[in-house]
N, C-alpha and C positions, 0 to 999 in steps of 0.2 A: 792766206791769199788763195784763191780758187782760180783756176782758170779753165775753158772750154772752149776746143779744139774741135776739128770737124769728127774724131771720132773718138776722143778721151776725154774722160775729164778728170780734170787732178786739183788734188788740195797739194800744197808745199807748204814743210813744215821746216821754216827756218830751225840748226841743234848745232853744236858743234859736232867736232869731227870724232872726239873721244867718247858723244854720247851715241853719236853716228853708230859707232863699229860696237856698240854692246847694243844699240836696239835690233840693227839687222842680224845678229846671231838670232835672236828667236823671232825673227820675222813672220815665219808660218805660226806661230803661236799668238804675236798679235792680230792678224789678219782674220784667225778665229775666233778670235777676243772679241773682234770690233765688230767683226760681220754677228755674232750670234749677239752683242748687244742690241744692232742693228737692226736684227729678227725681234728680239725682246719686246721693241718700240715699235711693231709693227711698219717697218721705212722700208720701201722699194730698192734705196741704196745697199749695195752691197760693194765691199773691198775687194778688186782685180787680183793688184799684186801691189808692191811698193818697194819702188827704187831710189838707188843712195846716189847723191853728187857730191861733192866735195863741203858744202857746207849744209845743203836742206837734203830733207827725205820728200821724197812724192809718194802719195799713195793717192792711186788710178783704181778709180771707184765705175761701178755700170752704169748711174746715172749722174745727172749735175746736182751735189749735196749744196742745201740751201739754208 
């Protein structure tokens, strides 16, 4: 699911909670995963940050991933 906000935009990644707390231990290590994928394919999108709630991860991207 994607959504766009007047100044974010977020994909939400329904996980549970125990996959939850081992993806954000290396958090900074995805985010340089995704974004230098991101580079690879030549895409304008690049990864913000990405934050945990309770059951989905958001990752807050620069532009609206399509």
């Amino acid at each position: 699911m994607m959504t766009k906000g007047l100044s974010r935009k977020q994909i939400i990644i329904p996980m549970s909670s125990k996959n939850i707390t081992k993806f954000m231990k290396n958090s900074s290590l995805h985010i340089a995963n995704i974004n230098r994928s991101l580079r690879n394919v030549k895409s304008d999108v690049l990864v913000n940050f990405i934050q945990s709630d309770q059951m989905v991860i958001t990752v807050v991207t620069s532009k609206v991933a399509l």
